[in-house]
C-alpha positions in Angstrom: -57.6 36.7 9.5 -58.4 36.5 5.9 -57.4 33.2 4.1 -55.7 32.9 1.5 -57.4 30.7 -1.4 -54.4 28.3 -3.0 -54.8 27.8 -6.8 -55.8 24.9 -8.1 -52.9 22.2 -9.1 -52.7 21.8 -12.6 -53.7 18.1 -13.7 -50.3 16.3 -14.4 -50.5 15.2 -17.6 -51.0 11.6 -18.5 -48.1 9.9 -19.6 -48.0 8.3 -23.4 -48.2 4.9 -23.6 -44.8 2.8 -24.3 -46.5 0.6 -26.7 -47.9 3.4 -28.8 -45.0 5.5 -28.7 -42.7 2.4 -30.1 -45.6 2.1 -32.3 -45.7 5.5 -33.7 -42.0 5.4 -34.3 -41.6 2.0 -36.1 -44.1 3.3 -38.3 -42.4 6.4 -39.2 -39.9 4.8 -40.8 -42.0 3.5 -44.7 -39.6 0.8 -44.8 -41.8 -1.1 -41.5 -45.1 -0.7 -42.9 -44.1 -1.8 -46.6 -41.9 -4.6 -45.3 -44.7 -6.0 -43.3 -46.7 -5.9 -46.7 -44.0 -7.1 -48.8 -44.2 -10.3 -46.3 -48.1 -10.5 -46.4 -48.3 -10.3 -50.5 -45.5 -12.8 -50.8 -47.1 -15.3 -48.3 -50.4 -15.1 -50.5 -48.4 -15.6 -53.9 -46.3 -18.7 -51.9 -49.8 -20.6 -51.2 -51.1 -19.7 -54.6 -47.6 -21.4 -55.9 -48.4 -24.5 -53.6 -51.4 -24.8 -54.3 -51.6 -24.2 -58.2 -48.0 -24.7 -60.0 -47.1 -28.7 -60.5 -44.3 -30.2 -58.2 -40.9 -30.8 -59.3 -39.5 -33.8 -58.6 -35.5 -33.7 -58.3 -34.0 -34.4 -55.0 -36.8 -35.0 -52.4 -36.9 -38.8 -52.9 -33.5 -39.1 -52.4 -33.6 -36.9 -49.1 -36.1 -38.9 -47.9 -34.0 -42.2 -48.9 -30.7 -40.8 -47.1 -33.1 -40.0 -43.7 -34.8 -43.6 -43.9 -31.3 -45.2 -43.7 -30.0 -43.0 -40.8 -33.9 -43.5 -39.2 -33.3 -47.2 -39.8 -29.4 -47.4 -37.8 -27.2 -46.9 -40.6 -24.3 -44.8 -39.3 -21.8 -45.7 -42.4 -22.3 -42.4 -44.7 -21.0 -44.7 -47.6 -24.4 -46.7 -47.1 -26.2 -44.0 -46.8 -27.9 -43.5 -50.3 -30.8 -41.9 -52.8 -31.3 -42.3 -56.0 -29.2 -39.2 -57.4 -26.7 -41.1 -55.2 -25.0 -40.9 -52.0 -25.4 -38.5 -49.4 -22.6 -35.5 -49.4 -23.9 -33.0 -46.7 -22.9 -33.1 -43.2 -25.1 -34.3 -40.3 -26.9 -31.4 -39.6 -29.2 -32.7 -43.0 -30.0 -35.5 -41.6 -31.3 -34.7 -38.0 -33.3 -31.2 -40.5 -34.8 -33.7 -43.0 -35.7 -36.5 -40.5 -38.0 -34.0 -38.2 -39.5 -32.5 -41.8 -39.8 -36.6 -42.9 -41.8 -37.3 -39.0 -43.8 -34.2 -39.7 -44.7 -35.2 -43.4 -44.8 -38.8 -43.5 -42.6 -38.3 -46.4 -45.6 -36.1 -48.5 -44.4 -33.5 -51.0 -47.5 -31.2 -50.2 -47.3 -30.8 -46.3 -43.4 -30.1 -46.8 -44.5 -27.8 -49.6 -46.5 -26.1 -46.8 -43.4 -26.3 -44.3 -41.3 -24.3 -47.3 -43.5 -21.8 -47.7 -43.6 -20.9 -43.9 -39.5 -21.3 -44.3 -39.2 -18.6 -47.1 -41.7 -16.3 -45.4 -39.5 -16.6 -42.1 -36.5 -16.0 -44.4 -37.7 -13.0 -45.9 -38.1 -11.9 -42.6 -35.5 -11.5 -41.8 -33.4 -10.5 -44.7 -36.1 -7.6 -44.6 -35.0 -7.3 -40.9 -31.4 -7.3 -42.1 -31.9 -4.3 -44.7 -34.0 -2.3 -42.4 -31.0 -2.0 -40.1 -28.4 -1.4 -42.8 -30.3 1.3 -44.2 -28.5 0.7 -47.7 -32.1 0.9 -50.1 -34.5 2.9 -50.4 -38.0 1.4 -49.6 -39.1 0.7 -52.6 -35.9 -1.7 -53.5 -37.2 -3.7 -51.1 -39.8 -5.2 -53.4 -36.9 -6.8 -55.4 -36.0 -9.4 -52.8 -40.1 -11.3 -53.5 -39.3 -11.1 -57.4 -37.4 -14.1 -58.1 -39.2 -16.6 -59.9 -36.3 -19.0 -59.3 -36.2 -18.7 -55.7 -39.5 -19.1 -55.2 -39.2 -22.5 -56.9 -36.3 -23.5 -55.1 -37.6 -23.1 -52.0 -41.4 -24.6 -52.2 -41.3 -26.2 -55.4 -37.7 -28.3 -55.1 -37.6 -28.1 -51.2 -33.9 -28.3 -51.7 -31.9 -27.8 -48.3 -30.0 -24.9 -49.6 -33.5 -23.6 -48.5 -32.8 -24.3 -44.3 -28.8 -23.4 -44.7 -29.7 -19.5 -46.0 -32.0 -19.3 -43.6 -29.7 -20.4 -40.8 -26.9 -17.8 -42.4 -29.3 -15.0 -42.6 -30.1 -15.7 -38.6 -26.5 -15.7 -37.8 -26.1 -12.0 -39.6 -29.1 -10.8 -37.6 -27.1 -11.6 -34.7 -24.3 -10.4 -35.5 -25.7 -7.1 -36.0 -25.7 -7.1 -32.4 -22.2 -8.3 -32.0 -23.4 -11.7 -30.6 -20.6 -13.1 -31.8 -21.3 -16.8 -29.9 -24.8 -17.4 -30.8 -23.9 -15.8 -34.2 -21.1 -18.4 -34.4 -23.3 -21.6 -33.6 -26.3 -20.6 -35.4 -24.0 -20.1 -38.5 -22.1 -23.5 -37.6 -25.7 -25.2 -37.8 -25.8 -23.8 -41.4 -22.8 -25.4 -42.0 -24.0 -28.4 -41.4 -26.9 -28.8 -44.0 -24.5 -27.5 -46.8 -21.2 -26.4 -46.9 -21.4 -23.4 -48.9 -22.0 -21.2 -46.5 -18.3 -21.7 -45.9 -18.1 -18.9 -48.3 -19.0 -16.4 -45.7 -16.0 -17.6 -43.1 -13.4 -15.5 -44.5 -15.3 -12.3 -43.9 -17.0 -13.8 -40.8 -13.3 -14.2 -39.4 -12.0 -11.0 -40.4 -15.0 -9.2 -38.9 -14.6 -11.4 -35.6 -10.8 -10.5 -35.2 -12.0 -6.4 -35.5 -14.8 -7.0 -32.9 -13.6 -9.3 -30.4 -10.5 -9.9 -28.5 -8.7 -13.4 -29.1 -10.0 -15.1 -26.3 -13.4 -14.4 -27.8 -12.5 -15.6 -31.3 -10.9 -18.4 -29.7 -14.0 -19.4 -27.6 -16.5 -18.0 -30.2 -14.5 -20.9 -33.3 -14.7 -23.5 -30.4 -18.3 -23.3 -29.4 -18.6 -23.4 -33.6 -16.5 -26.6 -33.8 -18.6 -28.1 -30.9 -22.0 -27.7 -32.8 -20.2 -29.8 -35.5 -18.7 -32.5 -33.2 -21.8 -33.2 -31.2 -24.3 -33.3 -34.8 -21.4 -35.7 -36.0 -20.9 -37.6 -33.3 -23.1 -40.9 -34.4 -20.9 -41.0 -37.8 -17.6 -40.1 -36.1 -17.9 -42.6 -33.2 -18.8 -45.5 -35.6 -17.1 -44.8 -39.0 -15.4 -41.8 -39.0 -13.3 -41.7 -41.9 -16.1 -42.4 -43.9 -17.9 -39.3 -42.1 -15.5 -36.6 -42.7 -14.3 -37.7 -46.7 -18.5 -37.6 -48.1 -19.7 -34.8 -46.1 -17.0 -32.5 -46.2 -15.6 -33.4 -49.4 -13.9 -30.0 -51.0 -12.9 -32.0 -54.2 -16.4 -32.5 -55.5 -16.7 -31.7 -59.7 -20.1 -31.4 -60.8 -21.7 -32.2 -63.6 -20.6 -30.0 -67.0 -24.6 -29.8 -68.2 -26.2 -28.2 -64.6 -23.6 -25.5 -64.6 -25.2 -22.6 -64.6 -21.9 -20.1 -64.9 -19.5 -21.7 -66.9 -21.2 -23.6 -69.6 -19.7 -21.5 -72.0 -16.2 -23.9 -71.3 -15.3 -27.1 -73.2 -16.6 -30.1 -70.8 -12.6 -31.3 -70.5 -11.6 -27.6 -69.5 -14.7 -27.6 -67.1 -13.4 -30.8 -64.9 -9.7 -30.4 -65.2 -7.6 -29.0 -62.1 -6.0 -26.2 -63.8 -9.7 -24.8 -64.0 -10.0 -25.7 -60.5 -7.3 -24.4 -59.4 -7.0 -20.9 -61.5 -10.4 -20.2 -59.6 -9.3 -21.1 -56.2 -6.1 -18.7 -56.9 -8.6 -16.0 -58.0 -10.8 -16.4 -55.0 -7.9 -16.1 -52.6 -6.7 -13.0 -54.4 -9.7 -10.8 -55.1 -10.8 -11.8 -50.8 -7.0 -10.3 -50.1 -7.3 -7.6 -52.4 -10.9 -6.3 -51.0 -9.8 -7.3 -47.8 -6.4 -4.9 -47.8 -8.2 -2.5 -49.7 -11.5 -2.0 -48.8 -12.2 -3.7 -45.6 -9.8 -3.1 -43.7 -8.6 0.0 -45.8 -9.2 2.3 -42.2 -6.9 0.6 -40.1 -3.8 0.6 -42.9 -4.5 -2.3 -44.9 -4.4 -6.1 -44.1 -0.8 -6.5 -43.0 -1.2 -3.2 -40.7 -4.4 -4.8 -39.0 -3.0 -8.3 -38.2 0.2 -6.4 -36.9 -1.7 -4.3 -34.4 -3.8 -7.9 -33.4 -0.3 -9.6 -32.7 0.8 -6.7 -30.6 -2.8 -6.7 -28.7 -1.8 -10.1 -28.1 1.5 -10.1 -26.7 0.8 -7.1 -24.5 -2.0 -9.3 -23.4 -5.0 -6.5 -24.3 -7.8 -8.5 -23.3 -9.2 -6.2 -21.0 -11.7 -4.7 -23.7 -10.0 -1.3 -23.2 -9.1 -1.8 -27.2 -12.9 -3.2 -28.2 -14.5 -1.3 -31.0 -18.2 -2.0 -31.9 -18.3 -2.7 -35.7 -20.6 -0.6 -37.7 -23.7 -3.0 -39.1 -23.8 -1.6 -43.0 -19.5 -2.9 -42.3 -20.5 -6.4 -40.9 -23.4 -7.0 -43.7 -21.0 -5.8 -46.4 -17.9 -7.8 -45.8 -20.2 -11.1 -45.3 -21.7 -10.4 -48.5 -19.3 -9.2 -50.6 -17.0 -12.1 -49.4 -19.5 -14.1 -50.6 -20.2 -13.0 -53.5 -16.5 -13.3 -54.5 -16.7 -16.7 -54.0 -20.0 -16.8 -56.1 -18.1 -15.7 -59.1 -15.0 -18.0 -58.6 -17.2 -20.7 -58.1 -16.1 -23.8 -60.6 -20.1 -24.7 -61.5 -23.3 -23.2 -60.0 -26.5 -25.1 -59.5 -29.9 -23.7 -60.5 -30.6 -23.9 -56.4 -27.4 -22.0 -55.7 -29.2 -19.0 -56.6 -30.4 -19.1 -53.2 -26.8 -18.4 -52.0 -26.6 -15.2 -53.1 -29.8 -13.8 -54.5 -30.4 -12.2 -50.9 -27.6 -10.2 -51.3 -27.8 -9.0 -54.7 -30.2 -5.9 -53.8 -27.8 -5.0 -51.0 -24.8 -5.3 -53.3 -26.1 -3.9 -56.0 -26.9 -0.2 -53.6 -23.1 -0.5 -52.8 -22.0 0.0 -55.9 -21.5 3.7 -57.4 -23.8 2.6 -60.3 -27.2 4.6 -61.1 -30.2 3.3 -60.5 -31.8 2.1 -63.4 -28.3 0.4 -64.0 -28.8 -1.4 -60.7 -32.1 -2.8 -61.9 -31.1 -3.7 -65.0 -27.9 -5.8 -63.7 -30.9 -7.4 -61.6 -33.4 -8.3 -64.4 -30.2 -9.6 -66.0 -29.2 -12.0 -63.6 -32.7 -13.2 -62.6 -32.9 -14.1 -66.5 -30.1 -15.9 -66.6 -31.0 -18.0 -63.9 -34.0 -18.5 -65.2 -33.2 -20.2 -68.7 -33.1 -23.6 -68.9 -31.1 -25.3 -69.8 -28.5 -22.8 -69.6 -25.7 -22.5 -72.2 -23.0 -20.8 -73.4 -24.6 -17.7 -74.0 -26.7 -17.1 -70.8 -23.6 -18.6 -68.6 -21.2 -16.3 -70.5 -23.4 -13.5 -70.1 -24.3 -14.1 -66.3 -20.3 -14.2 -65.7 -20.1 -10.8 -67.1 -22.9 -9.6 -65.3 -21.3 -11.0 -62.2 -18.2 -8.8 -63.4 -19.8 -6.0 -63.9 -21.1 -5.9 -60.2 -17.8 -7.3 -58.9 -16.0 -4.0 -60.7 -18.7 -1.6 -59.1 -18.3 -3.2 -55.6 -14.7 -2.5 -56.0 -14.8 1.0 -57.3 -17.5 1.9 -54.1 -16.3 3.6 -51.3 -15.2 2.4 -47.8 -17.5 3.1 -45.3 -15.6 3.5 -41.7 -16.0 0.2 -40.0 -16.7 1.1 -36.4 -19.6 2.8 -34.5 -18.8 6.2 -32.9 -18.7 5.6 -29.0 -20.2 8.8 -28.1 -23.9 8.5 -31.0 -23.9 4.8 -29.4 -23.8 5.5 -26.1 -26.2 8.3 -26.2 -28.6 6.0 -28.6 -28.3 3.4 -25.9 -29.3 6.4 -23.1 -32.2 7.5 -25.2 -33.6 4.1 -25.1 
């Protein structure tokens, strides 16, 4: 019997590497590979900044003043004291400043050093922030290492506005991937090196109550409000009044000749209340005018979302039948834009507030309907205005019409729907 000769099996074919494959595809994408080099040319020009532009001396003595006090066992904040005078941020500073002071030995150049690996990290992820939003092109990217003024802030000043962005910027990142919790403490650590980044909250809140059900928010503001108790726990055991009324003190007025925005004012006008509280009246109505309008413009306004949360509520919804997973370009530009509004209602900005919001300003300025070269141009504008020193009535006038301007284009932009289709997301999540 003849047999029968079986064919040969074909050779299965070798499968692909994982790495390579993730490789190949984060380096399709021209925003990886120039990001990465964005981070690399910017960490050079941070050492050449260290190493070659002169020091400024403005708060770091006092810093280190306020830590060798706590360091020493004083737990009264009214002791507490530097010479710019007495210590006004919460107690997250202290415990921030104390390690760098440890680390240091009190030196300018080693914490220089520690700045520059702070902005780098930073700039990480802010670039990780706008690679997920998708908002610029590529190239836009460059803007966010062109500041002249925050590169001094952060490794020529070491001011701690430095560690709070970077804390805020973490908490977006996680948010992005609805950790609302960790998002929640990180952003609650920020908190408590400066208050400013209390700007973000009303956004933060709003975006919470559209992406998690109430026992979340409820357990999400709690877990925030224990990162604040436990870092203040020293002060509030010992002297707690005199805690709470220096380092969260809402009433502060600054100093007429630092103000960056409102120079253009009569000193008397500057410090009154009426200014004070015109602006505070302005803030709360342009955050429930965006808020109605634009961000929460697809579920009927304001008063129409809230209703359908009460109801949620009293039919007890908590079963995550009604979750929705919020769209990232929704989360990044409610926390922004919320904090921008605050920027521009702000009674007096620093020269290191900058830092608050320069982060956002490519971001924001992509939201806007505007054409491009008008983008850039609004940019170079309020880079030079921050950069003129002192300021006065003319650059603080025209960085408060600038400010305008891109406040009118952010309301004149379009509403992008809020939540993630459930079908793309789920197949996204099967291709992966």
């Amino acid at each position: 019997m003849a047999l029968r000769s079986v064919p040969p099996r074909a050779a299965k074919p070798k499968p692909k590497p994982k790495t390579s494959g993730l490789t190949s595809e984060l380096f399709r994408d021209p925003k990886v590979p120039f990001a990465l080099a964005l981070i690399f040319v910017d960490a050079i020009l941070v050492a050449l900044i260290i190493a070659y532009v002169p020091y400024t001396k403005i708060d770091w003595d006092a810093y280190m003043s306020q830590v060798s006090g706590f360091v020493g066992g004083e737990r009264d904040y009214s002791n507490l004291k530097g010479d710019t005078g007495p210590l006004v941020y919460p107690a997250g500073f202290l415990y921030v400043y104390s390690a760098i002071q440890y680390v240091t030995g009190g030196e300018v150049y080693p914490a220089q050093i520690l700045f520059g690996l702070l902005y780098i990290i930073n700039l990480g992820i802010v670039l990780f922030i706008y690679m997920k939003t998708d908002a610029l092109p590529w190239w836009a990217l460059s803007l966010l290492c062109l500041s002249k003024r925050v590169h001094s802030i952060f490794v020529l000043r070491l001011f701690n506005d430095c560690f709070a962005t970077m804390l805020l910027h973490a908490a977006m990142a996680s948010l992005l991937y609805q950790r609302w919790h960790l998002g929640l403490i990180i952003f609650s650590g920020a908190v408590s090196i400066k208050m400013n980044v209390l700007l973000y909250a009303p956004s933060l809140f709003l975006l919470m109550l559209k992406g998690m059900d109430i026992i979340g928010v409820i357990s999400a503001l709690a877990g925030a409000a224990l990162v604040q108790i436990v870092l203040g726990i020293p002060f509030l055991i010992s002297h707690p009044i005199a805690y709470i009324s220096r380092a969260f003190n809402l009433g502060r007025v600054f100093i007429h000749f630092w103000s960056v925005n409102f120079k253009f004012i009569p000193e008397p006008l500057f410090v009154s209340k009426e200014l004070a509280v015109s602006l505070l009246i302005a803030h709360l109505v342009l955050l429930a005018a965006f808020t109605h309008y634009g961000w929460c413009k697809h579920e009927g306004g304001l008063l129409n979302f809230l209703h359908s949360r009460f109801l949620s509520l009293k039919k007890s919804d908590n079963s995550g039948s009604s979750f929705k997973i919020l769209n990232k370009e929704h989360i990044v530009t409610t926390m922004f834009v919320g904090n921008f509004i605050g920027i521009v209602c702000a009674r007096s900005l620093h020269y290191q507030f900058y830092s608050w919001y320069f982060y956002s300003l490519p971001y924001l300025l992509w939201r806007t309907p505007f054409p491009t070269l008008l983008r850039i141009f609004l940019f170079i504008g309020v880079e030079i205005c921050w950069n003129i020193y002192p300021s006065n009535a003319y650059s603080s006038a025209l960085l408060l019409c600038l400010h305008l301007v891109i406040l009118w284009g952010l309301w004149s932009a379009p509403s992008e729907y809020p939540y993630v289709d459930h079908k793309a997301h789920k197949e996204k999540r099967k291709e992966k």
